[in-house]
BALUMZA-740096 format. One record per atom (N, C-alpha, C, CB): residue number from 0; chain; atom name; x, y, z. Coordinates in Angstrom, 1 decimal. Glycine has a CB too. Example, Ala and Ser with C-alpha at 12.3 -4.5 7.8 and 13.67 -1.06 7.14 Angstrom:
<rs>
R  pos  unit  site       x       y       z
R    0     A     N    13.2    -5.7     7.8
R    0     A    CA    12.3    -4.5     7.8
R    0     A     C    13.2    -3.3     7.8
R    0     A    CB    11.3    -4.5     9.0
R    1     A     N    12.8    -2.2     7.1
R    1     A    CA    13.7    -1.1     7.1
R    1     A     C    12.9     0.0     7.9
R    1     A    CB    14.1    -0.6     5.7
</rs>
This chain:
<rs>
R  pos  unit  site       x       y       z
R    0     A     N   -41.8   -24.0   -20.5
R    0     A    CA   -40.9   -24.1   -19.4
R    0     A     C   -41.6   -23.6   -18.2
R    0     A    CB   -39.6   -23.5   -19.6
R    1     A     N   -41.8   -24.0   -17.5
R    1     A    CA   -42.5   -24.1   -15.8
R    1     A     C   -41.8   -24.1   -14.9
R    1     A    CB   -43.3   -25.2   -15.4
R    2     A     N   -41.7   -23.0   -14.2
R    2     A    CA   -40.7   -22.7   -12.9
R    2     A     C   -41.4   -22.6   -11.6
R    2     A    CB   -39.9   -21.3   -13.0
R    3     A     N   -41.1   -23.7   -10.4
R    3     A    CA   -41.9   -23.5    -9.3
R    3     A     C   -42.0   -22.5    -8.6
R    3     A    CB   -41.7   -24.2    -8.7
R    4     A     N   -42.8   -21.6    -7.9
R    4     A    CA   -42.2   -20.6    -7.3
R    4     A     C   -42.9   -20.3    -5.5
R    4     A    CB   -42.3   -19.4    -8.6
R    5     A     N   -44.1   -21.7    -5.6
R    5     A    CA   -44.6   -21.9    -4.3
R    5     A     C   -44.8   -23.1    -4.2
R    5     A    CB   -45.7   -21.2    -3.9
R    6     A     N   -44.8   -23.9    -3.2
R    6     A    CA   -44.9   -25.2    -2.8
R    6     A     C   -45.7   -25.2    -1.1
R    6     A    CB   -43.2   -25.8    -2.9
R    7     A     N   -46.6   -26.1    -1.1
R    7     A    CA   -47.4   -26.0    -0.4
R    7     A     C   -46.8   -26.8     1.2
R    7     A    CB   -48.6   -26.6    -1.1
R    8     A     N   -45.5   -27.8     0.3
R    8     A    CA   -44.7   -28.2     1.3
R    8     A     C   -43.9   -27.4     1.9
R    8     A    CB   -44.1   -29.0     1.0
R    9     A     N   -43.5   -26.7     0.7
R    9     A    CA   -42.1   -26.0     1.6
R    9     A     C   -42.4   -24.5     1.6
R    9     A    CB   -40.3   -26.2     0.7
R   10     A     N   -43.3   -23.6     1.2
R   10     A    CA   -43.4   -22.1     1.1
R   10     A     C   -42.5   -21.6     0.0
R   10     A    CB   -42.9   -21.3     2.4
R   11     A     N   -42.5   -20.6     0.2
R   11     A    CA   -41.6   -19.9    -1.0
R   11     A     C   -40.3   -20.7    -1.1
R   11     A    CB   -41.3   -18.3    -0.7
R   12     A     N   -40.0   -20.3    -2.8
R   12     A    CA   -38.9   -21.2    -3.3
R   12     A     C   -37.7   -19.9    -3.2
R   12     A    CB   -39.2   -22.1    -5.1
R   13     A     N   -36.3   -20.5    -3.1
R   13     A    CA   -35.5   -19.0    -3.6
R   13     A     C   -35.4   -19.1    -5.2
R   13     A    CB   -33.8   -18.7    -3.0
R   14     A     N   -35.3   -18.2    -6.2
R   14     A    CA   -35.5   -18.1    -7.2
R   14     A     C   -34.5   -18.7    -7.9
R   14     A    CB   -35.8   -16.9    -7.4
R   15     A     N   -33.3   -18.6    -7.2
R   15     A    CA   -31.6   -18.8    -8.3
R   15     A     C   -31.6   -20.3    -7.4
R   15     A    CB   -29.7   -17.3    -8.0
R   16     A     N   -31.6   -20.5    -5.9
R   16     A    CA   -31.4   -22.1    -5.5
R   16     A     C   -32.2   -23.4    -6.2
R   16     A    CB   -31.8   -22.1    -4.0
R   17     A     N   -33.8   -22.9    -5.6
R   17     A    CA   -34.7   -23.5    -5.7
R   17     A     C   -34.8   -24.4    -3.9
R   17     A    CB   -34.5   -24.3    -7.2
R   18     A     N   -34.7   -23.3    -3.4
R   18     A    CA   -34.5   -23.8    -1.8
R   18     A     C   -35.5   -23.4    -1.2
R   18     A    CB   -33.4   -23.4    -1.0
R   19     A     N   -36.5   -23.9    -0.6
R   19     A    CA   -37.1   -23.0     0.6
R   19     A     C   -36.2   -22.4     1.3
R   19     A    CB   -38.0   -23.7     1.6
R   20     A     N   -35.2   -23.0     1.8
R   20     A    CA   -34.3   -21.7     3.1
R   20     A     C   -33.1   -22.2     2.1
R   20     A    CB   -34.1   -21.9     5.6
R   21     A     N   -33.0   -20.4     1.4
R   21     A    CA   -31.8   -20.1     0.9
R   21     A     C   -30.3   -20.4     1.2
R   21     A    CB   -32.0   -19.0     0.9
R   22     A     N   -29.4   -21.4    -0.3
R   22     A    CA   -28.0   -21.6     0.4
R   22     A     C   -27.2   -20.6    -0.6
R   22     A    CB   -27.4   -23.5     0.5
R   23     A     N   -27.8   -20.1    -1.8
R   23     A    CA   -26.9   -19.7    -2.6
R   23     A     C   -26.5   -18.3    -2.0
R   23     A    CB   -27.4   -19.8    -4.1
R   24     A     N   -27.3   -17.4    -1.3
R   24     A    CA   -26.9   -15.8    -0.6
R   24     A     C   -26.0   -16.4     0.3
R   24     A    CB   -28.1   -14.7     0.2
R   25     A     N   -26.4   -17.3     1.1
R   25     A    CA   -24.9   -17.4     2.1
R   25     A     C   -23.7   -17.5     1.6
R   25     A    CB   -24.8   -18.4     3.0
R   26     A     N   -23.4   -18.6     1.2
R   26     A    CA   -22.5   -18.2     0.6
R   26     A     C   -21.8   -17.7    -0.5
R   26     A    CB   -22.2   -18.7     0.6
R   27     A     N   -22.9   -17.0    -1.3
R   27     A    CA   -22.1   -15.8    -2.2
R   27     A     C   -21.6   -14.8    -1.1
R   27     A    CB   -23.1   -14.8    -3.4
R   28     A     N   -22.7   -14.4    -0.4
R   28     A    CA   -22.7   -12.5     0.8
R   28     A     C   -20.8   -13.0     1.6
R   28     A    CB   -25.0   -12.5     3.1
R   29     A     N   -20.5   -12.1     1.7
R   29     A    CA   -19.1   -11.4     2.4
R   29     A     C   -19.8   -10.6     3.6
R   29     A    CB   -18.0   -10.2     1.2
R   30     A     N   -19.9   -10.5     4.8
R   30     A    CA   -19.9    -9.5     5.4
R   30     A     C   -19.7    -8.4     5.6
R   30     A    CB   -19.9    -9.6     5.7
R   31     A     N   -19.8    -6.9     5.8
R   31     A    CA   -19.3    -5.6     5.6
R   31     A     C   -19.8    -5.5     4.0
R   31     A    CB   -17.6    -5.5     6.0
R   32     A     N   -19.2    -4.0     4.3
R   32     A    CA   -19.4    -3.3     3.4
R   32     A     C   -18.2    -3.0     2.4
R   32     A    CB   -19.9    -2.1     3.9
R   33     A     N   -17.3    -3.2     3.2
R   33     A    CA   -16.0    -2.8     2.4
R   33     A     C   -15.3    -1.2     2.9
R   33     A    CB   -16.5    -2.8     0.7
R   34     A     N   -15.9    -0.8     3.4
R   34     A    CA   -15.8     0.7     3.9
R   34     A     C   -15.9     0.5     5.5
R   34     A    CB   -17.2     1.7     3.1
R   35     A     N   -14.7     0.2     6.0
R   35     A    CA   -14.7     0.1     7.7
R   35     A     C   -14.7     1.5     7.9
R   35     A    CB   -13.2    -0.6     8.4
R   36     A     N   -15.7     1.6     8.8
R   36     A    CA   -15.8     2.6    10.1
R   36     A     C   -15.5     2.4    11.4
R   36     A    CB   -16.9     3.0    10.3
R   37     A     N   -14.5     3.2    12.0
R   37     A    CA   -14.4     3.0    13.2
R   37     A     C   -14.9     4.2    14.3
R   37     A    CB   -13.1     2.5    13.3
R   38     A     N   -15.6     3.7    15.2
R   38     A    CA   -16.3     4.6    16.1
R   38     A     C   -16.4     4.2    17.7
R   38     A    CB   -17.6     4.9    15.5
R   39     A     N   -16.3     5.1    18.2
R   39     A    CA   -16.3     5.2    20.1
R   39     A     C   -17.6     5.4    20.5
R   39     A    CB   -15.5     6.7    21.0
R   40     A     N   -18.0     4.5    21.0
R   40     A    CA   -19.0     4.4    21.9
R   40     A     C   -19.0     4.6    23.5
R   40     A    CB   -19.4     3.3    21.8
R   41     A     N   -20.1     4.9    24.1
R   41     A    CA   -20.2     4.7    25.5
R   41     A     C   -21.5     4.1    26.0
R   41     A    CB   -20.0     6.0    26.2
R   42     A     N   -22.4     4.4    24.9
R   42     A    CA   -23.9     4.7    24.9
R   42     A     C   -24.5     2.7    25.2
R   42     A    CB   -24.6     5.6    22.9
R   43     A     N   -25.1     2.4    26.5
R   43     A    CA   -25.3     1.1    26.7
R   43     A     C   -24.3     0.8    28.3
R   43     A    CB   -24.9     0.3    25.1
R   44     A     N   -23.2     1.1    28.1
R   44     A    CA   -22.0     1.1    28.8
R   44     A     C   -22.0     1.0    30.2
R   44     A    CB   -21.4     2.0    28.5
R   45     A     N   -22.9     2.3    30.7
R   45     A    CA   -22.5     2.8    32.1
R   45     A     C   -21.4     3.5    32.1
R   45     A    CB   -22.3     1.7    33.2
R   46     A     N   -21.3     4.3    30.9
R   46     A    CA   -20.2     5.4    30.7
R   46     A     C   -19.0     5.0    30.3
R   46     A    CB   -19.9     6.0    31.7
R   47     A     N   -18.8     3.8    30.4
R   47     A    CA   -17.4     3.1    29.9
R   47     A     C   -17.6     3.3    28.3
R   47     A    CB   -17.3     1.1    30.5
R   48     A     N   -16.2     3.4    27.6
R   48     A    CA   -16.4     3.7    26.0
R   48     A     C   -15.8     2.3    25.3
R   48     A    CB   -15.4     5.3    25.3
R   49     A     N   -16.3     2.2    24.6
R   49     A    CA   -15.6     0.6    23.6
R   49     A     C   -15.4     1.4    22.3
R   49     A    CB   -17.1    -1.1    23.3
R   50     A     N   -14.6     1.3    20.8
R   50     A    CA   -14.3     1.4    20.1
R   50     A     C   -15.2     0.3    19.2
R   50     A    CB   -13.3     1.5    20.3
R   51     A     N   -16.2     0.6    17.9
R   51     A    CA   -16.5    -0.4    17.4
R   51     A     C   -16.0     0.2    16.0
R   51     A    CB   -17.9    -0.9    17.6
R   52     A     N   -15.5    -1.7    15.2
R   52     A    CA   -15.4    -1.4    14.0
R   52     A     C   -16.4    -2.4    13.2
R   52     A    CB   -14.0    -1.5    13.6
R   53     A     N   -16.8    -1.3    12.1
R   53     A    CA   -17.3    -2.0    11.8
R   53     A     C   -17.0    -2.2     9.7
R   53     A    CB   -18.7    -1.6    12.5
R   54     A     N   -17.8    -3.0     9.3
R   54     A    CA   -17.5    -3.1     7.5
R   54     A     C   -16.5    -4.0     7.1
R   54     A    CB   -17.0    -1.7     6.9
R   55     A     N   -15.9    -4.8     8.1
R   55     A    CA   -14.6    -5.5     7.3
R   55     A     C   -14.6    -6.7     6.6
R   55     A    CB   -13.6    -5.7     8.0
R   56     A     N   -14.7    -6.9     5.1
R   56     A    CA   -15.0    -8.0     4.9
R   56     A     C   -14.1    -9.0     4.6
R   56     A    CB   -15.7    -8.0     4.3
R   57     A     N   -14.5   -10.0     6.0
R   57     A    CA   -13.6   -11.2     6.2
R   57     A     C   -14.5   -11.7     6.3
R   57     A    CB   -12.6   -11.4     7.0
R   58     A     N   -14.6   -13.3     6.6
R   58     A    CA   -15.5   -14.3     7.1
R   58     A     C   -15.1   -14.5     8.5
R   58     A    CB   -15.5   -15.8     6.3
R   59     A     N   -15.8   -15.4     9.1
R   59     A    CA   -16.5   -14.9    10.6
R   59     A     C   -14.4   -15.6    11.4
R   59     A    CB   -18.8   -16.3    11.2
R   60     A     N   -14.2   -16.9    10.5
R   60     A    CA   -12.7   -17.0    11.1
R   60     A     C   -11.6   -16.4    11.0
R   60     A    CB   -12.2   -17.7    10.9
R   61     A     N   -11.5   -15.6     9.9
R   61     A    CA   -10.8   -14.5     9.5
R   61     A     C   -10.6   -13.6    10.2
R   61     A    CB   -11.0   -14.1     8.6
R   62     A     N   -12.0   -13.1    10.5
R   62     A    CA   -12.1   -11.5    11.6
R   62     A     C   -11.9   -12.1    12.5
R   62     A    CB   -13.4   -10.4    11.9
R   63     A     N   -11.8   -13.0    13.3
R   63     A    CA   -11.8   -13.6    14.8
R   63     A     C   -10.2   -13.3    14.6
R   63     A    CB   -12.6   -15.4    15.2
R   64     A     N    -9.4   -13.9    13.6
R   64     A    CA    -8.0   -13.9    13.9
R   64     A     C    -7.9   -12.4    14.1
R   64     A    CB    -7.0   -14.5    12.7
R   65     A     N    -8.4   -11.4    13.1
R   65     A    CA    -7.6   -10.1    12.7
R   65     A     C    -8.4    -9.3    14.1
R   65     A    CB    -7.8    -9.3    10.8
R   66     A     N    -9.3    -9.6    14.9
R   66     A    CA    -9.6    -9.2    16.2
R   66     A     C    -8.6    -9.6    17.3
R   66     A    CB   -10.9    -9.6    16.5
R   67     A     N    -8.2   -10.8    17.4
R   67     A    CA    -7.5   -11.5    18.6
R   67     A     C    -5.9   -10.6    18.3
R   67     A    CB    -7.4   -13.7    18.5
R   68     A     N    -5.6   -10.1    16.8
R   68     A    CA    -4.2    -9.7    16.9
R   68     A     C    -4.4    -8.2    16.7
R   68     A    CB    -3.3   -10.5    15.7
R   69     A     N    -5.5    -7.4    16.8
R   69     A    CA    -5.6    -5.7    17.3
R   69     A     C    -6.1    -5.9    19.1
R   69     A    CB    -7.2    -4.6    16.1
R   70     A     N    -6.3    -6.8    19.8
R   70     A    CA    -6.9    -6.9    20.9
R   70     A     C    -5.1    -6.8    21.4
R   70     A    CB    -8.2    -8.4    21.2
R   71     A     N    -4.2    -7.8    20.7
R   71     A    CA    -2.7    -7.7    21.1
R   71     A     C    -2.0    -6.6    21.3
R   71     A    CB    -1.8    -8.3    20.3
R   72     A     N    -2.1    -5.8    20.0
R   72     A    CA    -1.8    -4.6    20.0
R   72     A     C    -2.5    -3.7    21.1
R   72     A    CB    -2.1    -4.3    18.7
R   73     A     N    -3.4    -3.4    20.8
R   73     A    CA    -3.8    -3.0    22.1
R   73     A     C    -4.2    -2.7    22.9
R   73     A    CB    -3.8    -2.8    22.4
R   74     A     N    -3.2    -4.0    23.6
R   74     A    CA    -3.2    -4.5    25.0
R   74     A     C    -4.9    -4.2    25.8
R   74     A    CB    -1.9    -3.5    25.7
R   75     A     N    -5.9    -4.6    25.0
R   75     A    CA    -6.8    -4.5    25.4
R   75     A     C    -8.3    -5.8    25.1
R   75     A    CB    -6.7    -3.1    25.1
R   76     A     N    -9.2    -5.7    26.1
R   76     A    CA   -10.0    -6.8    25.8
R   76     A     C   -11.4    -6.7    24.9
R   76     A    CB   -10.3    -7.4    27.1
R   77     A     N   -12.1    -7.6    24.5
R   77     A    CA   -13.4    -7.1    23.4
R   77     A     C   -13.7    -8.2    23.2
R   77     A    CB   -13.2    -6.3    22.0
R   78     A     N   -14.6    -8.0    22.1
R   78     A    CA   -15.7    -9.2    21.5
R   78     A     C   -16.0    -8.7    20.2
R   78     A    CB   -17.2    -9.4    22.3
R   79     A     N   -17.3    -9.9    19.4
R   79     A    CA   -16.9    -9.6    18.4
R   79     A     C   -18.6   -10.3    18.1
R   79     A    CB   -15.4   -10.1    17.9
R   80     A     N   -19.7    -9.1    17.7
R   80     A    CA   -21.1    -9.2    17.8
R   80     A     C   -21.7    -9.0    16.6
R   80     A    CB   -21.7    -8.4    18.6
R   81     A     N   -22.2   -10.1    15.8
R   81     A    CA   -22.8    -9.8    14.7
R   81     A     C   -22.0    -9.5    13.6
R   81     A    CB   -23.7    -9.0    14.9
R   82     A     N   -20.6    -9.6    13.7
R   82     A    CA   -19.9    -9.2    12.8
R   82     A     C   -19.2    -8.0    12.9
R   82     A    CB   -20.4    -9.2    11.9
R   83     A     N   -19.2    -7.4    13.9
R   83     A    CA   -19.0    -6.5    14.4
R   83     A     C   -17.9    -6.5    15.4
R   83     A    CB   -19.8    -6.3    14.7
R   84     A     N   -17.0    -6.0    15.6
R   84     A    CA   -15.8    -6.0    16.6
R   84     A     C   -15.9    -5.0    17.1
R   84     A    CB   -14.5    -6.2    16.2
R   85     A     N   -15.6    -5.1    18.8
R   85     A    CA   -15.6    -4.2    19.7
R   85     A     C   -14.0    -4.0    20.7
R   85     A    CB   -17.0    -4.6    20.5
R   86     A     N   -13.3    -3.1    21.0
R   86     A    CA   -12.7    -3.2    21.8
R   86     A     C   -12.6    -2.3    23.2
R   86     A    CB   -11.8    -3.2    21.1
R   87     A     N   -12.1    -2.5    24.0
R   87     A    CA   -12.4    -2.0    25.3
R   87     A     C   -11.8    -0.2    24.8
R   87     A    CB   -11.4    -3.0    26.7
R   88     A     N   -12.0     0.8    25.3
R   88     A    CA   -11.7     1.4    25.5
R   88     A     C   -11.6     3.0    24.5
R   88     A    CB   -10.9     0.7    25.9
R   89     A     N   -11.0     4.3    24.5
R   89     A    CA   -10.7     4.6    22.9
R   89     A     C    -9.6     4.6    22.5
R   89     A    CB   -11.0     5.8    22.4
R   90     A     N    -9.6     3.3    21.4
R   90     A    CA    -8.6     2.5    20.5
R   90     A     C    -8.3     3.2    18.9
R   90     A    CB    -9.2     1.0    20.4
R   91     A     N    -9.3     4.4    18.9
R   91     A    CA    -9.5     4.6    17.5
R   91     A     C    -8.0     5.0    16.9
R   91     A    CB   -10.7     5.8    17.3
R   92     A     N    -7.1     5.8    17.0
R   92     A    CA    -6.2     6.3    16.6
R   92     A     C    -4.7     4.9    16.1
R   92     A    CB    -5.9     7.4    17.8
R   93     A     N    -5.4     4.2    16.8
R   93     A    CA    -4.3     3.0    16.6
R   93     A     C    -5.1     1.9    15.9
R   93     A    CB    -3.6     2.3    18.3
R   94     A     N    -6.0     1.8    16.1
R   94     A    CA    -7.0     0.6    15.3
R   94     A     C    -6.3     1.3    13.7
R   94     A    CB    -9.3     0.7    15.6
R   95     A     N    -7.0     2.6    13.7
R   95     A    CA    -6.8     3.0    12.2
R   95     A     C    -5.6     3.3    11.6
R   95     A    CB    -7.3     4.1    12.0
R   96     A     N    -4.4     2.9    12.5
R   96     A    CA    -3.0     3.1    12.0
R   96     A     C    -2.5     1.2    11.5
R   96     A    CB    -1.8     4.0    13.6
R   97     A     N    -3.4     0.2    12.6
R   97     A    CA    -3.1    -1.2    12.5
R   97     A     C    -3.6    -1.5    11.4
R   97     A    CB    -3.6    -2.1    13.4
R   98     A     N    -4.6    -1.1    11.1
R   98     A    CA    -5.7    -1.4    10.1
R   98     A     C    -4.9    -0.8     8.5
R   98     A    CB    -7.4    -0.2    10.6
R   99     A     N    -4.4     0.2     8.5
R   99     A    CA    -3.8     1.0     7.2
R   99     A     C    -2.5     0.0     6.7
R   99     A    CB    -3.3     2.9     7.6
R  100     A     N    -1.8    -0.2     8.1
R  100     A    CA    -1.2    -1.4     7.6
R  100     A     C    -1.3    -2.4     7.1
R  100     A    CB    -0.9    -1.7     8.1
R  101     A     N    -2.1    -3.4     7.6
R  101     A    CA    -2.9    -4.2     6.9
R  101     A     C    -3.1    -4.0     5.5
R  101     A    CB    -4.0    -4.2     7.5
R  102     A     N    -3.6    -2.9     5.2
R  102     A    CA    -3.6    -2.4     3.5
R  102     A     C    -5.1    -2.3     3.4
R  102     A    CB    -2.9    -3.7     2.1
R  103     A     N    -6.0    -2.2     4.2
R  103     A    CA    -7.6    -1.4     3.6
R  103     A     C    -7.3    -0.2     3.6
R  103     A    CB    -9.1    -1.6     4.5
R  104     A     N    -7.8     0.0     2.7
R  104     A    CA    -7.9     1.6     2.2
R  104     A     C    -8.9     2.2     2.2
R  104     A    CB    -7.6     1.8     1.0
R  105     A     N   -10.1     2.1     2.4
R  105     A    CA   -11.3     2.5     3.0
R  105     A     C   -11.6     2.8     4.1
R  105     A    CB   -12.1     1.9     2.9
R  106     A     N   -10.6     3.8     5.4
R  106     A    CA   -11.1     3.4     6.5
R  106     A     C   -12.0     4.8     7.1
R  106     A    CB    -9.8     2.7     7.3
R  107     A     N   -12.9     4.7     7.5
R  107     A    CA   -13.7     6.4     8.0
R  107     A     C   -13.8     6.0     8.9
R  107     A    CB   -15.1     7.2     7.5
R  108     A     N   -12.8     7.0    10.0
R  108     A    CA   -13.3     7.6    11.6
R  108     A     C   -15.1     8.2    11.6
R  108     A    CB   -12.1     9.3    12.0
R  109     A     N   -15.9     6.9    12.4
R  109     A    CA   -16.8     7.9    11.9
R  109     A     C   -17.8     8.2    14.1
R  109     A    CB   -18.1     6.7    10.3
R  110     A     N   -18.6     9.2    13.3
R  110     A    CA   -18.7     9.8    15.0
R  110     A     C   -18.3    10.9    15.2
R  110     A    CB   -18.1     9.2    16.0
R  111     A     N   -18.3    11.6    16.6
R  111     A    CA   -17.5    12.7    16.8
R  111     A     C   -16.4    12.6    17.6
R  111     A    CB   -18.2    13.6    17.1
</rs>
């Protein structure tokens, strides 16, 4: 039994696809860690602070919803980078009360 594992056409193979550019990690991988942190920033800003959370694993339409409905709450604006959600301001004390609701149970204030 003979398994390809370089091809002159395509470069390296993935080992479990047999793909030059890998489909089976995308869609197994979840994003996050499972262990949300939420932390205050300023650093980049011009002194203005944003709240980032980060670790939550949803797919990219999922977190867009569960961002647009803590942005409601509160009453405040953001984005949402690399998987990463940002909101204006420091949100931390309420993100992590919206968030517990929700039912993750992993959540670390992290920072000082």
């Amino acid at each position: 039994m003979s398994r390809l594992v370089y091809s002159t056409d395509q470069g390296r193979l993935c080992p479990e696809c047999q793909q030059s550019t890998c489909q089976c990690k995308s869609l197994k991988q979840t994003p996050g860690d499972g262990n949300v942190r939420i932390r205050f920033e300023t650093k980049g800003r011009k002194g203005k602070g944003a709240t980032i959370i980060s670790g939550i694993p949803l797919d990219a339409s999922a977190l867009k919803k569960l961002h647009k409905e803590l942005k409601q709450k509160t009453s405040t604006g953001g984005t949402i980078k690399d998987g990463i959600m940002e909101l204006q301001g420091d949100q931390r004390e309420r993100v992590l009360a919206l968030l517990s609701n929700r039912g993750y149970a992993s959540i670390k204030l992290a920072g000082g």
